[in-house]
Each structure stands twice: as structure tokens, then as C-alpha cells.
C-alpha positions in Angstrom: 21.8 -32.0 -16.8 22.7 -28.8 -18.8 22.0 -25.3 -16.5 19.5 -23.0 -19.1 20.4 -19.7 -16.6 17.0 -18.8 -18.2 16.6 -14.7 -18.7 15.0 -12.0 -20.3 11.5 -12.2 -21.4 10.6 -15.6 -22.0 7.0 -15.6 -24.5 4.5 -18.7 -22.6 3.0 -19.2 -26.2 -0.7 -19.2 -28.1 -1.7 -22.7 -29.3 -2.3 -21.9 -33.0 -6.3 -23.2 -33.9 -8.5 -23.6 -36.6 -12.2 -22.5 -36.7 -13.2 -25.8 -35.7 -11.2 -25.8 -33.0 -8.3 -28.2 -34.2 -4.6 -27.2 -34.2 -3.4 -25.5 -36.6 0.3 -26.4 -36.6 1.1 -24.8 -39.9 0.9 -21.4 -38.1 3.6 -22.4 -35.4 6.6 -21.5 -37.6 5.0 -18.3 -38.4 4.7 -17.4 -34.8 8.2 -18.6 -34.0 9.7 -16.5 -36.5 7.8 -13.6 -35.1 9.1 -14.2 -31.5 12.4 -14.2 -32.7 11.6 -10.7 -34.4 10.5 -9.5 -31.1 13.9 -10.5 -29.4 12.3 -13.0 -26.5 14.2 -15.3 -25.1 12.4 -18.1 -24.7 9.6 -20.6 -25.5 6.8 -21.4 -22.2 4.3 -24.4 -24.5 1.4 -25.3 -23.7 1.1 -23.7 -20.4 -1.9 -21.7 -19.6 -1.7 -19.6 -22.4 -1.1 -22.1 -24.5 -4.4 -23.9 -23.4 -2.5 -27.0 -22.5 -5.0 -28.1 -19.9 -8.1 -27.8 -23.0 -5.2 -30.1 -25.3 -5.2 -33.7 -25.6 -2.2 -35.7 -24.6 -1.9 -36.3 -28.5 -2.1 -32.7 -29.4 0.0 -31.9 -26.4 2.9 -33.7 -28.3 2.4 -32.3 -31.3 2.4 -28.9 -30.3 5.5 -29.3 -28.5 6.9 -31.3 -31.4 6.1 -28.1 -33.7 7.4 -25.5 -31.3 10.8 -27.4 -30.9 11.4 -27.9 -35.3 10.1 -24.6 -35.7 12.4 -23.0 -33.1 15.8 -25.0 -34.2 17.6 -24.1 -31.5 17.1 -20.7 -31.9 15.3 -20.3 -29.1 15.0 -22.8 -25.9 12.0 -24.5 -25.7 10.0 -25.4 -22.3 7.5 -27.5 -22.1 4.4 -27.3 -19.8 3.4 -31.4 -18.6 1.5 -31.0 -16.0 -1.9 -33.0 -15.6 -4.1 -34.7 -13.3 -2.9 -38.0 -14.4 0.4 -38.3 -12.9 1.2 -41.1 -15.1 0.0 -38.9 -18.4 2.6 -36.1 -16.9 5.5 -38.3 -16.9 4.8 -39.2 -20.0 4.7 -36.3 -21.6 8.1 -35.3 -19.6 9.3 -38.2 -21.4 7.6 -37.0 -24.8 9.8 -33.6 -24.4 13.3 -35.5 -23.8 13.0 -37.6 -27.0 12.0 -34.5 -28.8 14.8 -32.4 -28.1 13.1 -29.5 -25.6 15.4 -27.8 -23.8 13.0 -28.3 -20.4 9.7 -29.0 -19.2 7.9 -27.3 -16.5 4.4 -28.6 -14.7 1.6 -27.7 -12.3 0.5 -29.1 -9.9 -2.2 -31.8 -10.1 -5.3 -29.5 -9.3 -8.4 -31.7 -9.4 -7.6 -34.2 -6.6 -4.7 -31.4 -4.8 -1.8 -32.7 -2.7 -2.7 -31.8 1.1 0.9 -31.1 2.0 4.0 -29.8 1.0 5.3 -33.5 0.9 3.1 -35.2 -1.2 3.9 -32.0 -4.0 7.5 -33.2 -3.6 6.6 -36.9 -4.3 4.0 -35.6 -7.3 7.0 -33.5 -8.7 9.6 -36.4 -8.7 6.8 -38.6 -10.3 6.9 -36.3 -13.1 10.8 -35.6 -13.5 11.2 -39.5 -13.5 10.0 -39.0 -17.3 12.9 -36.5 -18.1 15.8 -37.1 -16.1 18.3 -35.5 -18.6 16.0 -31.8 -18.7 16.0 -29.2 -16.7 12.5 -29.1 -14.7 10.4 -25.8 -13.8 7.7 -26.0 -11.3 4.9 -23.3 -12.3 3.3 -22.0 -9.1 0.2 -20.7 -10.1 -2.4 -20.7 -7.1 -5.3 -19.2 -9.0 -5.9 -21.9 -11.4 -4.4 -25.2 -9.3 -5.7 -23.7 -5.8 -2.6 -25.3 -4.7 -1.1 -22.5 -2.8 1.9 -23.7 -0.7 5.5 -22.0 0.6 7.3 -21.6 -2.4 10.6 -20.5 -0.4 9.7 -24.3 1.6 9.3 -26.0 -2.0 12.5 -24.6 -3.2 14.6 -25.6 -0.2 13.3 -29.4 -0.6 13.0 -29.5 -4.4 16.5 -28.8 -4.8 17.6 -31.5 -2.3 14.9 -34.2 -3.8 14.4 -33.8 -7.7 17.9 -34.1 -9.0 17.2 -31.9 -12.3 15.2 -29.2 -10.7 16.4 -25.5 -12.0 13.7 -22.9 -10.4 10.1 -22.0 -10.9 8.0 -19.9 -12.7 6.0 -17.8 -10.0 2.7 -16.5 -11.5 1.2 -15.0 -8.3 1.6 -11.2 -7.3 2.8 -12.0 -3.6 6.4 -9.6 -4.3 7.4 -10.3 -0.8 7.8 -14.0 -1.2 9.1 -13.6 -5.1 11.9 -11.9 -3.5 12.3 -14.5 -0.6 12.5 -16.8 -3.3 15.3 -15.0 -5.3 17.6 -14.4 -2.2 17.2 -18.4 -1.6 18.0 -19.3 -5.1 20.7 -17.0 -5.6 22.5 -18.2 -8.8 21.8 -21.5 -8.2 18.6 -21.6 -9.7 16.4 -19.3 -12.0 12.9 -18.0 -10.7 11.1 -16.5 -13.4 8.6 -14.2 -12.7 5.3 -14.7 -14.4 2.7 -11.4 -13.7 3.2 -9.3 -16.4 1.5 -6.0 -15.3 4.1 -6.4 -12.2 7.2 -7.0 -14.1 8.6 -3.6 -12.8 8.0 -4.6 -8.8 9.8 -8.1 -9.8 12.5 -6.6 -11.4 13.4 -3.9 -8.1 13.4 -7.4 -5.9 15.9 -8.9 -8.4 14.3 -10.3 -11.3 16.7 -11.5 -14.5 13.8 -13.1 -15.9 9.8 -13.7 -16.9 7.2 -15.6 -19.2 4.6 -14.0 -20.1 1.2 -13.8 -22.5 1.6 -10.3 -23.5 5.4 -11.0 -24.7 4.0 -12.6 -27.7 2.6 -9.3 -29.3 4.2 -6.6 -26.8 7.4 -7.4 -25.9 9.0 -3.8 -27.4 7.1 -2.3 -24.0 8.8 -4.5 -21.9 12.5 -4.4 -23.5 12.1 -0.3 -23.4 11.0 -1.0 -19.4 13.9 -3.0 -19.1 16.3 -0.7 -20.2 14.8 2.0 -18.1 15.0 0.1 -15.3 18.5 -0.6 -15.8 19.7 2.7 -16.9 17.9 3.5 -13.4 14.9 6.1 -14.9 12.4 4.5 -12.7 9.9 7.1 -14.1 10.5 6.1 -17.4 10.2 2.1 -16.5 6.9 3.2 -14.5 5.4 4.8 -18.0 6.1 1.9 -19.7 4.2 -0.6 -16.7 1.5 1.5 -16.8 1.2 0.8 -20.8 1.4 -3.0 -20.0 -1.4 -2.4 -17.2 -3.6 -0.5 -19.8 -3.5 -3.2 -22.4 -4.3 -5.7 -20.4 -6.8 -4.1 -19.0 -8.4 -3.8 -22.6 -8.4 -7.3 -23.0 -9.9 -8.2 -19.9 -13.1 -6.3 -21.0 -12.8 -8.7 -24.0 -13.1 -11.9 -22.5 -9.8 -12.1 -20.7 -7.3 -14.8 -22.2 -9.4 -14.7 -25.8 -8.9 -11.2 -25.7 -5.2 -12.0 -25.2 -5.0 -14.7 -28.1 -7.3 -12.5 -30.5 -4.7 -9.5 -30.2 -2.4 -11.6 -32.0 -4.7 -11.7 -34.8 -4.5 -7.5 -34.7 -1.3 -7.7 -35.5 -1.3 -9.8 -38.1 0.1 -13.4 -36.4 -3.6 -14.8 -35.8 -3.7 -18.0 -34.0 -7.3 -18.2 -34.4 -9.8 -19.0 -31.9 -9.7 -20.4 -28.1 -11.3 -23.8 -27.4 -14.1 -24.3 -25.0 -14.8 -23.7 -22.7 -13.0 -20.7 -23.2 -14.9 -18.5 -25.9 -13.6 -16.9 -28.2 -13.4 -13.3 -28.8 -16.5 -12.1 -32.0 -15.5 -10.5 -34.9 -17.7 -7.5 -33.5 -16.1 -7.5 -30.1 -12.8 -8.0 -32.3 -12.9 -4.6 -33.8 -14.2 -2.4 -30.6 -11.0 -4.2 -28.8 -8.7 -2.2 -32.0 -10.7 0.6 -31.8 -10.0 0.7 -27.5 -6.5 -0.2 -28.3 -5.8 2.1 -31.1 -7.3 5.2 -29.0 -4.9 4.2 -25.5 -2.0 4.0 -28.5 -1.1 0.6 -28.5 -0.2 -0.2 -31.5 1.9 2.9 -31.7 3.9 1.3 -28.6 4.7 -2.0 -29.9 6.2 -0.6 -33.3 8.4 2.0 -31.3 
């Protein structure tokens, strides 16, 4: 298995739509291109941003099968396989190898929810079975799955039992065990951080890298917080999260995620609408979210 030593910010990616609600894969290359504008790092599919829980297993694969031609090794690609089906999972694991993805990543089953740290560890392997040659990624994410278990525990086992595991993506704001997390892994394996309004507490702990929504359309905010931070002007890095926290805070009045997806479309790489049950952001609310947006200065932050 190949080490990714994933870092920097790492975009978890809009599934293009049409009004109907089908994909619209013709869009992908377009918003690949534009990720590679914006100097990401990375490619997080059909993940929750990505809507990949809404997706059939069909449309699951070709999403990921447009994100990995459209990237061309530009970019590494992770896929997102997780599923209440087990067996659907490792399929889709299996999907991402023949494809040429660079690594899939997976929630936990979150309808019927393993009771213990062990049966996680025996969903996990179920799923890396599929994909024995790619690196694999568990994504903690306890406010969606309600699966909310030691992560420092999970990483110890995990790296003795599932022989391609490389880290996890930790979506969840508890710092203190982030950074328990980091010490453990050390070099060995990445933990990417995945609370973008926090990226500034994650990077003090130790952070090298993070997928995100808001990397899609904002990532200039986050490369200048970067360098702040590593030039050591915490007070700079500080202005900078506090622009993060106010646009996201904007799109939160708009619906939440939509708002997220729809502020693609302000600037000019629409992806078009969410699927149910999601709903998706009106053309009226649309233009109060660029008015709210153009009066906190955000479009004036993303082009500096």
C-alpha cells in the first residue's frame, strides 16, 4: 500500500446536479479545474458534502469515476464508501480500486450502530476487504452517524487490525482528543481535521492537514491563515478564522449545507441544486445570501 502523507487543505467536494435532481457530471471537470486554481490539495467524494448518503450505489460510482478522470492525477482522490449495507460498502471500496482513486474513506454504519468499539473494528475490516491495495480513512463524524466512540482507542486497534489503514478524518470540535490523536499517530499516520471554522485551534495542536466544504469556494482565507500561522502572527491567523466563522455563519441562515453548495453558484462554479431531503437554497434567498455576503466582504476575501 502506497503512504498519501495527506496535507494541506484537502476540498470534501459538491456533487454537481441538475434541476431535476440528477447528476450532472459534465460539471465535474469544471469544478476540478477550479480546485486546482485554488491550490487544494486534495479530493474528499461523496462524503457529506458530497451528498453521498442521498446517492445511489450507481451514482455513487459514477461520481467517483468523474472525479478520478477529471482529476488525472493532478490531485489525489478519496473516496467516501460508507453505507448501511456493509456488503454495498465493500463494494464500492472495491469500485474505487479498479478505478484508480488514490483512497477511500467510510462512516460508520449509522442506522443499525455498532454497540462497541469492537464490532466498529470488524465493520471497518468488512469494508477495507474491498480495497486491500488503498489507503483507508475512517471519518468520525458523531453528529450525523451518532456513533461516538474513543478515537485515540480506534486508532490504537485500527492500526494493529486493518492492514491498509492511514488515519482519519475527525469532523467533531472535541480539540483535546484531536490532539490526543495526533501525538498517537505521530508520522505514522495522517489525521485530518475536518471543522472548518476551527482550523486555527487544530492547527496550534499540530494539524498538517483538513477537508473541508468551505475549501471549495474559500480556500484563499485559509492558505493566508496558514501562512499566518506559520509565520507565527497569531493575530493575523485569528482575523482570517473569524472570516471563515462569518461565512459560514451566512450560510447557516440559508439553509445550512444548500447554502454551502449554492455559494458555489455565486462564484460562478454552480453545481446546482441539493437533493431531498435537503432543500435547496430559492433564487430569492440566493440573492439576500450575496447581498449578506457582499456586505461582511466576502467576496473581496476570496479574490485577495
Amino acid at each position: 500500500m502506497r503512504r498519501l502523507q495527506l496535507t494541506g487543505l484537502i476540498a470534501a467536494t459538491f456533487t454537481p446536479m441538475r434541476a431535476d435532481g440528477s447528476l450532472d457530471l459534465d460539471r465535474v471537470g469544471p469544478v476540478v479545474d477550479h480546485l486546482v486554481r485554488q491550490r487544494v490539495k486534495g479530493l474528499y467524494v461523496v462524503g457529506t458534502t458530497g451528498e453521498g448518503v442521498s446517492l445511489s450505489g450507481r451514482e455513487r460510482m459514477a461520481v467517483a469515476e468523474a472525479f478520478v478522470a477529471a482529476a488525472a492525477r493532478r490531485l489525489p482522490v478519496i473516496i467516501q464508501v460508507g453505507h448501511t449495507s456493509l456488503g454495498e460498502a465493500r463494494e464500492l471500496a472495491a469500485h474505487a480500486q479498479r478505478i484508480g482513486a488514490d483512497a477511500i474513506s467510510a462512516i460508520s454504519p449509522w442506522y443499525f450502530r455498532p454497540e462497541s468499539m469492537e464490532i466498529l473494528m470488524q465493520c471497518m475490516a468488512e469494508i477495507t476487504a474491498g480495497a486491500p491495495e488503498l489507503p483507508f480513512y475512517y471519518y468520525h463524524i458523531p453528529s450525523f452517524t451518532g456513533v461516538q466512540m474513543d478515537m485515540v482507542e480506534f486508532l490504537r486497534l485500527a492500526e494493529k487490525r486493518l492492514a491498509n489503514f492511514a488515519g482519519l478524518k475527525y469532523t467533531c470540535p472535541t480539540i483535546y482528543e484531536y490532539q490526543a490523536c495526533l501525538k498517537l499517530a505521530e508520522d505514522r499516520l495522517d489525521v485530518l481535521f475536518g471543522c472548518d471554522e476551527m482550523l486555527l485551534s487544530a492547527l496550534v495542536v499540530g494539524a498538517r492537514g483538513a477537508v473541508g466544504t468551505t475549501y471549495n469556494f474559500a480556500a484563499p482565507i485559509y492558505l493566508h491563515l496558514i501562512e499566518a500561522f506559520e509565520r507565527r502572527d497569531i493575530a493575523a491567523a485569528s482575523r482570517y478564522q473569524a472570516q471563515s466563522v462569518a461565512m459560514v455563519e451566512v450560510a447557516r441562515r440559508y439553509r445550512g449545507r444548500p447554502g454551502l453548495k449554492a455559494m458555489m453558484k455565486l462564484i460562478g462554479v454552480d453545481c446546482g441544486p441539493s437533493r431531498l431531503p435537503q432543500v435547496t437554497v430559492s433564487d430569492t434567498e440566493l440573492e439576500a445570501m450575496r447581498q449578506e455576503l457582499e456586505a461582511i466582504g466576502f467576496f473581496e476575501w476570496i479574490r485577495s
